[in-house]
VEXGU-273604 format. One record per residue (C-alpha): z negated, x negated, y; residue number from 0. Coordinates in steps of 0.1 Angstrom, whole numbers, plus 5000, padded with zeros to 4 digits. Example, Ala and Ser with C-alpha at 12.3 -4.5 7.8 and 13.67 -1.06 7.14 Angstrom:
   c3   c1   c2 pos
 4922 4877 4955   0
 4929 4863 4989   1
REM end
This chain:
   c3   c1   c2 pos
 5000 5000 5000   0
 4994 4969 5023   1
 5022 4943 5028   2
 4995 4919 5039   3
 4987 4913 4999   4
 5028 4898 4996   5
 5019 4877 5026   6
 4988 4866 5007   7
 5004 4857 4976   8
 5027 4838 4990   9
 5006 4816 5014  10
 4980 4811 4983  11
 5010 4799 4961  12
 4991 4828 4934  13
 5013 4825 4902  14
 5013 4868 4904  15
 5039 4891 4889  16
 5043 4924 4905  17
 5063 4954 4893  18
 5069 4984 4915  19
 5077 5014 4901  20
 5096 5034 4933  21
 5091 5071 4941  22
 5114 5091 4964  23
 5088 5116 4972  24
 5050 5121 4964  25
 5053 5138 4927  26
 5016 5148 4925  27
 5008 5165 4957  28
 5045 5177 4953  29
 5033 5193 4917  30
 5001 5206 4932  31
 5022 5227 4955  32
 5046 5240 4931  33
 5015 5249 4908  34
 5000 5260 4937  35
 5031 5286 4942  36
 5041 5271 4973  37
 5079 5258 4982  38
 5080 5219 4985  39
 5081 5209 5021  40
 5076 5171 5032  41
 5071 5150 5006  42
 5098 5128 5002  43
 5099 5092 5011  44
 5118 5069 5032  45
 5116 5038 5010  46
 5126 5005 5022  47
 5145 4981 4999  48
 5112 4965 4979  49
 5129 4936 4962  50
 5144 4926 4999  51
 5107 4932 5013  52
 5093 4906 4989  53
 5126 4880 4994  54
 5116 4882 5036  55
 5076 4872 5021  56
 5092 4843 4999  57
 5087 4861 4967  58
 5117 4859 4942  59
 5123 4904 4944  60
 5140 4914 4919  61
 5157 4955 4916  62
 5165 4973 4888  63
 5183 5006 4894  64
 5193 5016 4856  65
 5176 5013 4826  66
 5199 4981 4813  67
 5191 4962 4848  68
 5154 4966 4835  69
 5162 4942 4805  70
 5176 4914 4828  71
 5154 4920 4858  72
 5127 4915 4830  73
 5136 4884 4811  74
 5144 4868 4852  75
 5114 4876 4856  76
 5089 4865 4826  77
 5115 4832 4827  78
 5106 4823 4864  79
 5074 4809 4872  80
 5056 4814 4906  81
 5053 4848 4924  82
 5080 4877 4916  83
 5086 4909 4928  84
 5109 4941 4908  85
 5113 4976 4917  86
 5126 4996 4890  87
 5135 5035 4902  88
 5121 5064 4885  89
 5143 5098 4880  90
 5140 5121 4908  91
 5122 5152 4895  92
 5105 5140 4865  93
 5073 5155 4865  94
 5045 5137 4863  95
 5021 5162 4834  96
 4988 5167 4846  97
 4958 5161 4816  98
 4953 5203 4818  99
 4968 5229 4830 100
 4953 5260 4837 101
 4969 5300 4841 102
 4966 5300 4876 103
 4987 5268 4876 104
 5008 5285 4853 105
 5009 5313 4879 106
 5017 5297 4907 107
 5044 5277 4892 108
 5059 5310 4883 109
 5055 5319 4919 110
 5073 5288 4931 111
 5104 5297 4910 112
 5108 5329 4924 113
 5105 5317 4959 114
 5134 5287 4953 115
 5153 5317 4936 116
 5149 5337 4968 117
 5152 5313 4996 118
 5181 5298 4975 119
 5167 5266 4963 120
 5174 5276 4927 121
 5196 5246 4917 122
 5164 5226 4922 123
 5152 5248 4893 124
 5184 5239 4871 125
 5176 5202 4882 126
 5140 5203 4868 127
 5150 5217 4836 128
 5177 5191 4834 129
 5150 5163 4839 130
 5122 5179 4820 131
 5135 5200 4794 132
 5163 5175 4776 133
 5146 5143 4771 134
REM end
């Protein structure tokens, strides 16, 4: 959350391996208010380019944007010594399954789908069936 801890791995020369799994938009609180039965409003992220972010601290970043970039991107990186930086992207959509779920989570959820129907937002609904449904 701070860039100030990419600073101080590079200026201790700390032989640290970071991985950053990048999020488009704030899947819990994004969840909560689907369960909640509320539409979705102002929870994606602007994120900047991580692996460029570490390069500007002197930390070799690394990006992988597809599942077979993650291969290379990880044998660069367990083959490099000193401090390293990836960012691999997760799918947009995929829900992140809370421990429990309760009816009234159940019930809102069911509340959100109608609303997308209504206010026209229902190919988000084909989208999170796509994502969660077929894997």
């Amino acid at each position: 959350m701070l860039l100030g801890d990419l600073l101080t791995l590079h200026q201790l020369n700390l032989p640290v391996k970071i991985v950053v799994f990048r999020n488009d938009s704030l899947d819990f609180v994004e969840l909560e208010m689907k369960a909640g039965g509320f539409l979705d409003f102002a929870v994606e992220l602007k994120n900047p380019d991580f692996a460029a972010l570490a390069e500007s601290a002197g930390i070799l970043g690394l990006k992988a944007e597809t599942r077979r970039m993650c291969g290379r991107c990880y044998r660069k990186h367990s083959s490099t010594t000193g401090r390293r930086w990836s960012k691999r992207s997760s799918i947009a959509r995929n829900f992140r399954m809370p421990p429990t779920i309760t009816i009234e989570q159940v019930t809102g959820f069911g509340m959100f789908m109608l609303k997308a129907v209504i206010s026209g937002r229902g190919d988000e609904l084909v989208d999170l069936a796509k994502v969660n449904l077929f894997r």
